[in-house]
N, C-alpha and C positions, 0 to 999 in steps of 0.2 A: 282287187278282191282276190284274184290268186296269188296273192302272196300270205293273206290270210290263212288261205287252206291249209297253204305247203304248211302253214304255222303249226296248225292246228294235225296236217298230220304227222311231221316233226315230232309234237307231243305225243300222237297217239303212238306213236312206236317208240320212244322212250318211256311211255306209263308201260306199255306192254312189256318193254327188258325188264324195267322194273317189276312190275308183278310175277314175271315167271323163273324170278330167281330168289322168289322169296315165300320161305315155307307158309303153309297154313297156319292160322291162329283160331285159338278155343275162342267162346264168345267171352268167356274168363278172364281170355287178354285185350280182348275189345273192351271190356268195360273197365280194365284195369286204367288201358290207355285212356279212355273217356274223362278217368276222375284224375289223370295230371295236367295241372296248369299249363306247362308250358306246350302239351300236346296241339292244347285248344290255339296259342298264342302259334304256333308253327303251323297248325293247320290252316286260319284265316290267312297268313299273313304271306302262307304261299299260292293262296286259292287267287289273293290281290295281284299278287306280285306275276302272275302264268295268262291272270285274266285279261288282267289292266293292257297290256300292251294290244289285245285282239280290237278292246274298245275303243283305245286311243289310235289306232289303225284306221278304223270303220270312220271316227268322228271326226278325227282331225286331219288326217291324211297325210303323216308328215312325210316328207321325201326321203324316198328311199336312194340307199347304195348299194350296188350289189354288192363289193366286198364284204360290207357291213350284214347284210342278210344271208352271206354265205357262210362268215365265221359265227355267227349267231346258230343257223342250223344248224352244225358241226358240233357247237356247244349242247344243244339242246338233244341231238340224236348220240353225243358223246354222254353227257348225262347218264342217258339209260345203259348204255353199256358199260360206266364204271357201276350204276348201282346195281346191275346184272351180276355182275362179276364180285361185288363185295356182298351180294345176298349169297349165294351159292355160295362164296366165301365163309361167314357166318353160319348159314344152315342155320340149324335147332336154336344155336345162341340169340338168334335175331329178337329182338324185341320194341313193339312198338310204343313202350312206354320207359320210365325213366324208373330201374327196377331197385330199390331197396337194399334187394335182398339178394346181394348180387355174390355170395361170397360162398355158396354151392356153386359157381358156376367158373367157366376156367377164361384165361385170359385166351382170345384167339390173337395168333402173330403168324398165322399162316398167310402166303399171297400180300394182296395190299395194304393188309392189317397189318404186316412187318416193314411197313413204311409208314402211314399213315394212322391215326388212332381212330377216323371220322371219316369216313370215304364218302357213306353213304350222305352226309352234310357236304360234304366237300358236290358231291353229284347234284345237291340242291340248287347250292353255289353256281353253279354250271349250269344248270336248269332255266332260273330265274335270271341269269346276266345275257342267255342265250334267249330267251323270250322278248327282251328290249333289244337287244341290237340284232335279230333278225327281222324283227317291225321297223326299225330306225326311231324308238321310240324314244322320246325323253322325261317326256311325264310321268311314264311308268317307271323311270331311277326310283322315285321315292316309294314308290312301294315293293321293290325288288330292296333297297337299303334296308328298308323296315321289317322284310322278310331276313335279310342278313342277321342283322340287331337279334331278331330271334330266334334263328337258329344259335347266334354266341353266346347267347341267356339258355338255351337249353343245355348248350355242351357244357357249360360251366357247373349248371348242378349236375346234369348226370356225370361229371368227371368230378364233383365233389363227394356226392355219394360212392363212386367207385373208389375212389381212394381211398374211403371211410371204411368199405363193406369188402373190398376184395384185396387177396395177399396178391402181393407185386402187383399190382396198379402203378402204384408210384416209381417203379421200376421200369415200367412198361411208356410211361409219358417220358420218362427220361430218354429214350432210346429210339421213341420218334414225336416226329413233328403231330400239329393237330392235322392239319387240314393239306396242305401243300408239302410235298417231300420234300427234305432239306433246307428250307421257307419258313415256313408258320405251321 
C-alpha cells in the first residue's frame, strides 16, 4: 500500500508543477475548452490512463520492481517539471482548447518550444507511461495506449488548424520535431 501513496503523491507534485506554471483562464476559456471534442476525448482518457494503474495496484497486486517503480517516479515527478517549465514557457499563449483563431497570436520558439512543437503532450506521455511502470502495472498499458491515441488525435487537428490559421506554422514544424527532440 505504500507504494500506492508514493503514487499518488508523485502525482500530487507533478499536478502542482503543472498548475503553477500555468496562467489563469476566463471562464470564456473554460467553456470554450468544454465544447472541443478532443478536450473531452483527452480528458477521460487520461483520468483512465493516471487512475487505472492505483486500482490495478489495490486489486491485483502485481509484483513489483524497484527499478521499475523508481524510473516510473522520475517519469511521473519529471512530467511536472517539463510542463512547469513549458507553461511559464507559453505564458499568456497557453490554451486549453484547440483555438481557431489562432492567427492574432505569434509562434512561441522560445526555450523548449525551440525544440519541441508539444512539450506539454510530450509531459502527458511521461505522466501516463510513469503511472504503469511505477505500479509495475500491465493492465493499465491499454488505457495509458488509449490515452496516447488521444493525445495524437488531438495534436493532429490543433497542428491542422495551425497551419491553416497561423503565418509560419509550417515553417515552425519544419525546424522541430513533435514530441521528442531530434525523434518524432
Amino acid at each position: 500500500m505504500w507504494l500506492a501513496l508514493a503514487y499518488i503523491a508523485a502525482f500530487v507534485v507533478a499536478r502542482i508543477l503543472t498548475s503553477a506554471g500555468r496562467p489563469r483562464r476566463t471562464f470564456g476559456d473554460l467553456f470554450r475548452a468544454f465544447l472541443d471534442p478532443t478536450f473531452h476525448l483527452l480528458a477521460l482518457t487520461s483520468l483512465a490512463a493516471v487512475a487505472m494503474p492505483v486500482l490495478e495496484y489495490v486489486v491485483l497486486r502485481p509484483r513489483q520492481w524497484l527499478p521499475l517503480n523508481a524510473a516510473g517516479a522520475a517519469l511521473v515527478v519529471g512530467s511536472g517539471v517539463l510542463a512547469y517549465v513549458a507553461n511559464r514557457t507559453l505564458d499568456a499563449a497557453f490554451s486549453p482548447y484547440v483555438d481557431a483563431r489562432a492567427a492574432d497570436k505569434r509562434i512561441v520558439t522560445a526555450g523548449i518550444y525551440g525544440r519541441i512543437r508539444h512539450p506539454l503532450y510530450t509531459a502527458g506521455f511521461m505522466l501516463t507511461a510513469g503511472a504503469a511502470l511505477m505500479l509495475c502495472c500491465v493492465v493499465s498499458w491499454f488505457f495509458t495506449l488509449l490515452c496516447w491515441a488521444a493525445v495524437v488525435v488531438r495534436t493532429l487537428r490543433e497542428e491542422h488548424l495551425l497551419k491553416r490559421n497561423m503565418d509560419g506554422y509550417v515553417d515552425y514544424m519544419r525546424r522541430t520535431k513533435r514530441y521528442i527532440p531530434g525523434i518524432i
